[in-house]
Backbone as CSV, one residue per row, in Angstrom:
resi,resn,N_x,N_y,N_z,CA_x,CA_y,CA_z,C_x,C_y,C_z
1,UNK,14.265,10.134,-46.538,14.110,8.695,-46.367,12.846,8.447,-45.532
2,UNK,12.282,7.644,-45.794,10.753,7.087,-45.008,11.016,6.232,-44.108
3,UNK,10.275,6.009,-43.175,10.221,5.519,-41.528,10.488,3.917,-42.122
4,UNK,9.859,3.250,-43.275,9.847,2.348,-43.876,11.558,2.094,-44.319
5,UNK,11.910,2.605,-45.305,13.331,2.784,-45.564,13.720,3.343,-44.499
6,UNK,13.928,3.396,-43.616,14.866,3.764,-42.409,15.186,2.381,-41.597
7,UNK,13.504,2.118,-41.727,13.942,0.702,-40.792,14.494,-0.372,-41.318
8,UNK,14.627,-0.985,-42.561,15.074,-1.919,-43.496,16.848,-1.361,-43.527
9,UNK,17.022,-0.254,-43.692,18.585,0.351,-43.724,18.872,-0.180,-42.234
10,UNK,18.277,-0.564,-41.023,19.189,-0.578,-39.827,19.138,-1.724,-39.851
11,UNK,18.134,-2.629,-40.654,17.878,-4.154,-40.598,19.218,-5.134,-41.214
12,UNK,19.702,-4.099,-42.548,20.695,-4.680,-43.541,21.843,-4.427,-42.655
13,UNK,22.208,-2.781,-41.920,23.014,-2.807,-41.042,23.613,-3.665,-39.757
14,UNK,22.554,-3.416,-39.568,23.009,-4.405,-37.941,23.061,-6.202,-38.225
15,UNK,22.598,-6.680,-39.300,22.094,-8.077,-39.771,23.312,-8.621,-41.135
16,UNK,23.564,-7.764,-41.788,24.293,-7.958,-42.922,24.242,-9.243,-44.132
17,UNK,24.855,-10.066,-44.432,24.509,-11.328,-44.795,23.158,-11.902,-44.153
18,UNK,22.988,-11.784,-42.927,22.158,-12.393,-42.271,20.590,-12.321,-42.792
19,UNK,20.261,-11.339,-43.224,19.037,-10.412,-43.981,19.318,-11.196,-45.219
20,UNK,18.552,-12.420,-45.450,18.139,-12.557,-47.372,17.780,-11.780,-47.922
21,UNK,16.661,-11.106,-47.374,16.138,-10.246,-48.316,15.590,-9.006,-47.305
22,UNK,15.451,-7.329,-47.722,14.565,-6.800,-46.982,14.018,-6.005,-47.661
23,UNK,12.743,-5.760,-47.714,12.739,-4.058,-49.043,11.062,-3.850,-48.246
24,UNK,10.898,-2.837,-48.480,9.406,-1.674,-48.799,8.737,-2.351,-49.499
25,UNK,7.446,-3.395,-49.382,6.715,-3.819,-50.119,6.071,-3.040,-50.733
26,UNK,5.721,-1.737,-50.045,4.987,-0.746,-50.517,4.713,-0.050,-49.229
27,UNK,4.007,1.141,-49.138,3.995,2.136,-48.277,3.323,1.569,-46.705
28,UNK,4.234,1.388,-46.065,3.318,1.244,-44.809,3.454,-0.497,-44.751
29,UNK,4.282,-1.158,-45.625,4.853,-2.558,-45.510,6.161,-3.233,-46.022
30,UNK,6.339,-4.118,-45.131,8.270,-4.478,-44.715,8.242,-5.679,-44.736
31,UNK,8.842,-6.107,-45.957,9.141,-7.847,-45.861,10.639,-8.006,-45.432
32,UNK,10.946,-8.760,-44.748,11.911,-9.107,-44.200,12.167,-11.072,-44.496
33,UNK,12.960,-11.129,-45.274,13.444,-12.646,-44.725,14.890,-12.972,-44.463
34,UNK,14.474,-14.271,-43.453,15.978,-14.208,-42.877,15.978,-16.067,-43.011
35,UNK,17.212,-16.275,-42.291,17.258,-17.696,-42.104,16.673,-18.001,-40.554
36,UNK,16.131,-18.950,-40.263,15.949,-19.445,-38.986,16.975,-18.818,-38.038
37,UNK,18.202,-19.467,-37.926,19.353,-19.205,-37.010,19.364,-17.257,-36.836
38,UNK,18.411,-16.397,-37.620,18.770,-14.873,-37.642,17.112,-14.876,-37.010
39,UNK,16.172,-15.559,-36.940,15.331,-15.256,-36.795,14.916,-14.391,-35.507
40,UNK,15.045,-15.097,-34.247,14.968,-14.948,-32.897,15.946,-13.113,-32.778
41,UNK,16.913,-13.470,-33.271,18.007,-12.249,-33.106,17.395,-10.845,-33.472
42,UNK,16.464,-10.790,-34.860,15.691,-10.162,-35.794,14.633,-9.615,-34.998
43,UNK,13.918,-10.692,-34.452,12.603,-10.163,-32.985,13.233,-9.352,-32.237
44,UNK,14.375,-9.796,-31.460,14.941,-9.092,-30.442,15.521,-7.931,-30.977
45,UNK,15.799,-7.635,-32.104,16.238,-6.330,-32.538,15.330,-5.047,-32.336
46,UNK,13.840,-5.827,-33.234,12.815,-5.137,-33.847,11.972,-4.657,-32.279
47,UNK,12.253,-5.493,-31.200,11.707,-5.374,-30.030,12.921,-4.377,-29.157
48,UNK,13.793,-4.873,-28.960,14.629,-3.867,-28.026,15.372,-2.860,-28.833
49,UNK,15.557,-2.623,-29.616,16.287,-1.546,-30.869,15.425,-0.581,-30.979
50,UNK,13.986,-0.843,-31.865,13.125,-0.301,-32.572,11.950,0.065,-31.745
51,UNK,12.068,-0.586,-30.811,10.273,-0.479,-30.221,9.090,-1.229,-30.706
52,UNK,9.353,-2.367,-31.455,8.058,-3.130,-32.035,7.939,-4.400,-30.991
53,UNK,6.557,-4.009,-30.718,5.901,-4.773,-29.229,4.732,-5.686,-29.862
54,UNK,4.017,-5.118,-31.295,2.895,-6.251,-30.665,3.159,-7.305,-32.316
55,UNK,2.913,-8.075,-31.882,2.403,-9.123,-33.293,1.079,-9.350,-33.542
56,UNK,0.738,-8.874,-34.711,-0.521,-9.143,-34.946,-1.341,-10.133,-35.683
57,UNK,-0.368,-10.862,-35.850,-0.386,-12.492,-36.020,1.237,-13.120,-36.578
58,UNK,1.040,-14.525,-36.626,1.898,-15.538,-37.701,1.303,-16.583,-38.558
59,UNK,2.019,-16.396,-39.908,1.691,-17.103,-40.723,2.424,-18.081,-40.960
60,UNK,2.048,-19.635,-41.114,2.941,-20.556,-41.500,3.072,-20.744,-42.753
61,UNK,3.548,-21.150,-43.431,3.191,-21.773,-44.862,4.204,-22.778,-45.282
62,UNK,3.256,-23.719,-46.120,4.151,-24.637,-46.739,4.552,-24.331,-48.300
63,UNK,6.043,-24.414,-48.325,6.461,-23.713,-49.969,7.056,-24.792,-50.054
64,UNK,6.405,-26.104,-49.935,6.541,-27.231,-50.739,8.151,-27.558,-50.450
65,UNK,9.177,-27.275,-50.371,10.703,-27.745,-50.622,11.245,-26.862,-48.706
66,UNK,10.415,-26.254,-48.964,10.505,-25.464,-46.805,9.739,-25.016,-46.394
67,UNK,9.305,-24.659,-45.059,8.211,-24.119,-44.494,8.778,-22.702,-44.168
68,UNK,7.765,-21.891,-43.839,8.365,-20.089,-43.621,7.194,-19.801,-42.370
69,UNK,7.731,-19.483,-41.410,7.413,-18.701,-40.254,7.195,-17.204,-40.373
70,UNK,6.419,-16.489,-40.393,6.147,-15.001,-40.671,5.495,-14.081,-39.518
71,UNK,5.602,-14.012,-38.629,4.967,-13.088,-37.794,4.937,-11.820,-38.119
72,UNK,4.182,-11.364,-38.154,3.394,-9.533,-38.366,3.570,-8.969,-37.738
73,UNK,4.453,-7.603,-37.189,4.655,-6.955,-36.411,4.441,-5.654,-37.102
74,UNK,3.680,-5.248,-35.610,2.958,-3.560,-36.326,3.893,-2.393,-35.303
75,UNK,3.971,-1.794,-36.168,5.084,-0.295,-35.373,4.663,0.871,-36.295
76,UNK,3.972,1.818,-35.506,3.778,2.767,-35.758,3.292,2.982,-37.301
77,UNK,2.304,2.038,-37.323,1.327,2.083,-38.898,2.490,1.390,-39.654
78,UNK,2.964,0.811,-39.123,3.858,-0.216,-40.363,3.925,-1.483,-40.031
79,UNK,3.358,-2.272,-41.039,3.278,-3.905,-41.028,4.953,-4.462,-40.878
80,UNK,5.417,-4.738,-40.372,7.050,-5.901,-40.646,6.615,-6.741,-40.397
81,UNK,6.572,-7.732,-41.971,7.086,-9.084,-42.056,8.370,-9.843,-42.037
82,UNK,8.462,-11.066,-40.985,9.456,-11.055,-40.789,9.441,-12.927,-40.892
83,UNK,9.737,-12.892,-42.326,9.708,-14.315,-42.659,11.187,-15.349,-42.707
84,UNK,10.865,-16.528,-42.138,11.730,-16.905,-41.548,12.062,-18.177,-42.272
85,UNK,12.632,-18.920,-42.670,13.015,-20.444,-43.699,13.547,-21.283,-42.718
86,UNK,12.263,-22.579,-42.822,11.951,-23.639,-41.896,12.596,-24.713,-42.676
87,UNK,13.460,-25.484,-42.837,13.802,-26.663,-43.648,12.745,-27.672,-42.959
88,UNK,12.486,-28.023,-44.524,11.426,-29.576,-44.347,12.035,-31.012,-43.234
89,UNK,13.457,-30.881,-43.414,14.154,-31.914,-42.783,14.337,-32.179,-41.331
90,UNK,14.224,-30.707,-41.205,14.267,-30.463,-39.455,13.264,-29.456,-39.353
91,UNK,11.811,-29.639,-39.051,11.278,-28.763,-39.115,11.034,-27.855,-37.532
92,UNK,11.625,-26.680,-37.450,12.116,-26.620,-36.121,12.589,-25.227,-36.010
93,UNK,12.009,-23.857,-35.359,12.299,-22.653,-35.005,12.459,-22.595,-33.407
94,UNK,12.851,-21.401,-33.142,12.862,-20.726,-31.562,11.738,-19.960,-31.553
95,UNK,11.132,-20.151,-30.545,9.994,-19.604,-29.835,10.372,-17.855,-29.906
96,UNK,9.395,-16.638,-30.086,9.597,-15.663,-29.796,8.727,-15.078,-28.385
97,UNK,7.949,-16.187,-27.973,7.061,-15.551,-26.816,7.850,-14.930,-25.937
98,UNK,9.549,-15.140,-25.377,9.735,-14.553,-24.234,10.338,-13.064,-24.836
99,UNK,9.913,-13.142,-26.121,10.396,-11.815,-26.419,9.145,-11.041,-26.716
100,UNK,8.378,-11.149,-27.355,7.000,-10.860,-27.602,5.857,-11.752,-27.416
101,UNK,5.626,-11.398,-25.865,4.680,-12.660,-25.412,3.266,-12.812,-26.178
102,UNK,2.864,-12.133,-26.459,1.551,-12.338,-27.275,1.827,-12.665,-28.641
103,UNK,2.861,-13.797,-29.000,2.945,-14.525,-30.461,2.337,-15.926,-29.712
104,UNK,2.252,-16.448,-28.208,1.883,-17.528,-27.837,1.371,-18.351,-28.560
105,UNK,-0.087,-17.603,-28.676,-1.301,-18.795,-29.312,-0.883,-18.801,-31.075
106,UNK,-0.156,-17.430,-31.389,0.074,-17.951,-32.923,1.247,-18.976,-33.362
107,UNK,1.876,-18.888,-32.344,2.706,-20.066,-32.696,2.496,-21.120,-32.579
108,UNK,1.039,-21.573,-31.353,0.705,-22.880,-31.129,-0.224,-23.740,-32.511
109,UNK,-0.537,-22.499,-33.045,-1.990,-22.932,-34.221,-0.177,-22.792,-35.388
110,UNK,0.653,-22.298,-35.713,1.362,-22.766,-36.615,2.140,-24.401,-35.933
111,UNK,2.508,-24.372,-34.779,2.730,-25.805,-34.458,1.957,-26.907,-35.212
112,UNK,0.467,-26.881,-34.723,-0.327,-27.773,-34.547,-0.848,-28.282,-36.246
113,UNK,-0.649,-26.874,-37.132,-1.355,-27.011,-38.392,-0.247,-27.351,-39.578
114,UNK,1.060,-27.583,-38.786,2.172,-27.959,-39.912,3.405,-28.414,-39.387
115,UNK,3.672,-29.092,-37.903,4.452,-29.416,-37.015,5.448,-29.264,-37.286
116,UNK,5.258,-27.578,-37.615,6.970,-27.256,-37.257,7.037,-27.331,-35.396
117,UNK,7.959,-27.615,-35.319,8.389,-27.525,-33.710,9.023,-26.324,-33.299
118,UNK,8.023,-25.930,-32.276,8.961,-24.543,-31.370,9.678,-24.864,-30.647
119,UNK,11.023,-24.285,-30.657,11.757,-24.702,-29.824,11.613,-23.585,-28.292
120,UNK,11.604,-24.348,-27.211,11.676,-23.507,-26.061,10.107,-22.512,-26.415
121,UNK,8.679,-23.080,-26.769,7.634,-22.888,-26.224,6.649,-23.308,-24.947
122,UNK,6.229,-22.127,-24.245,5.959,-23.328,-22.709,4.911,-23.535,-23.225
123,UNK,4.318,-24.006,-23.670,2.407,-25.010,-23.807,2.234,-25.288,-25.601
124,UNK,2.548,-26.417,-26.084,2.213,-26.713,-27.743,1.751,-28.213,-27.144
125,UNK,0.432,-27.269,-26.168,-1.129,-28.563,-26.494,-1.631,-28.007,-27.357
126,UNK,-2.822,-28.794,-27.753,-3.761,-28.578,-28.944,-4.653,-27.115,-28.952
127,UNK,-4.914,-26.315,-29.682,-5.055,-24.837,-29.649,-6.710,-25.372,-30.359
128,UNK,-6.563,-25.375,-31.643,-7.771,-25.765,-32.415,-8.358,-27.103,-33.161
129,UNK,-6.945,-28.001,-32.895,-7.368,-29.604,-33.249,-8.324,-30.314,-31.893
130,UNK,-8.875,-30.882,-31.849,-9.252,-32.106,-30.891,-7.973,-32.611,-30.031
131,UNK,-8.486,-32.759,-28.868,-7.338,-33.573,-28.321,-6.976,-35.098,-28.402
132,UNK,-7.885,-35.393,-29.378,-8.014,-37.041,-29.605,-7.162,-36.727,-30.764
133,UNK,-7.033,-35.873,-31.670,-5.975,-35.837,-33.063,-4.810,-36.437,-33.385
134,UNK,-4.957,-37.176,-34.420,-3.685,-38.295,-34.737,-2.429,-37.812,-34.276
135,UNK,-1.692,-38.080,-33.892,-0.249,-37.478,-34.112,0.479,-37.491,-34.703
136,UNK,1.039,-36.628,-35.209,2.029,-36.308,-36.385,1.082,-35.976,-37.858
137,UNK,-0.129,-35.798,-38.118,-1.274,-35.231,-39.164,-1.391,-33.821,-38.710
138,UNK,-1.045,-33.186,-39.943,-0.834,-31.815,-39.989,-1.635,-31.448,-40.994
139,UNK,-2.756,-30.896,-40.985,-3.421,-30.632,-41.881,-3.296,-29.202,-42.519
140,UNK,-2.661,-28.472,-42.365,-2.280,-27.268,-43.397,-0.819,-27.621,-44.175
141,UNK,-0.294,-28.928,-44.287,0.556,-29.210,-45.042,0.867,-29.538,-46.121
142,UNK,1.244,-29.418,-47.491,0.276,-30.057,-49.517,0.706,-30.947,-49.143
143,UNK,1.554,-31.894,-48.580,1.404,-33.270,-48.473,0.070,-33.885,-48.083
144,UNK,-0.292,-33.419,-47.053,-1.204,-34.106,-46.565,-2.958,-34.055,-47.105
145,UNK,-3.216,-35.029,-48.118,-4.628,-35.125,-49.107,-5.674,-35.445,-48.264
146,UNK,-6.864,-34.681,-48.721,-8.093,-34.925,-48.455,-8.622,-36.007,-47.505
147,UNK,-8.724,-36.959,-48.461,-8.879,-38.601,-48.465,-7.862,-38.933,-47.291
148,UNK,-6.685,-38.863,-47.491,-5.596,-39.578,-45.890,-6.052,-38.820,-44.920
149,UNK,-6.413,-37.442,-44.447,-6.861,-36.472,-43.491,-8.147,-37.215,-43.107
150,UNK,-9.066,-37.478,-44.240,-10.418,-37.996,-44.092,-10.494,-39.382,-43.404
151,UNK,-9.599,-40.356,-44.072,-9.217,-41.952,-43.303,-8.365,-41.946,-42.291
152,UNK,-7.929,-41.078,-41.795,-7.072,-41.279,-40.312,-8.072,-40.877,-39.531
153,UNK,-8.298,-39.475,-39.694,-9.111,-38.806,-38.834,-10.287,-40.062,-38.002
154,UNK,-11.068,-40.779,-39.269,-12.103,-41.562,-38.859,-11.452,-43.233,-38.310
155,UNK,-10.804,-43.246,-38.956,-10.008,-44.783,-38.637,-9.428,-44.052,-37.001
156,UNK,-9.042,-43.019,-36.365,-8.168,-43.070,-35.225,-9.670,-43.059,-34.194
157,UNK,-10.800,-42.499,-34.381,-12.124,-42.105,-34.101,-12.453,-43.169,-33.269
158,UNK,-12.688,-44.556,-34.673,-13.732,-45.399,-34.572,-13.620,-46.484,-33.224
């Protein structure tokens, strides 16, 4: 069994239902998705279980019907993705900084670029928007067009 399949077998174990999905993307990468409510639990596993300390980033994304939280965690030449399902309705996760403090600034630039809300983050000021920036305009979101980004932006300006 590979370090890869080893770690996904303790993921389904210890997680059960909780694990949507986990498999070997391929050699040396681990997709993991879970629900929000498994998310935080999943860090703390991969951190106090396993030994995975650093994140080497997070990705937000909008999949149109939910948003997905993904932080990158590297362990021993292996990528774990560990993607997480944001409902559009409540858009709203737990912070992993006090578990892996250096997700800070990636969670502030997924805040700021698609307002999901961290829950229990200490600082979601502005990372890479202006501090004059509309509130509630999220510009990495498919809702949000060109043209409305372009007329707020200048209409909040002028």
């Amino acid at each position: 069994m590979t370090l890869e399949e080893e770690l996904v077998s303790k993921l389904k174990e210890r997680f059960g239902d909780r694990i949507l999905e986990a498999k070997v993307q391929r050699a040396r990468r681990i997709f993991v998705t879970v629900d929000r409510s498994a998310y935080k639990d999943v860090i703390r596993f991969l951190r106090n279980d396993v030994g995975v300390t650093h994140v080497s980033t997070i990705s937000g994304v909008d999949a149109i019907d939910h948003f997905e939280v993904i932080p990158h965690l590297s362990y021993k030449g292996i990528v774990v993705s560990v993607r997480a399902i944001v409902p559009k309705d409540k858009p709203e996760i737990d912070t992993i900084t006090d578990v892996i403090p250096g997700a800070l600034f990636y969670e502030k630039e997924v805040h700021e670029m698609f307002g999901i809300d961290i829950k229990g983050h200490p600082d979601l000021t502005h990372l890479e928007l202006p501090d004059d920036w509309p509130e509630g305009l999220y510009p990495l979101r498919k809702d949000v067009k060109l043209e409305e980004l372009f007329r707020r932006i200048t209409k909040e300006r002028d």
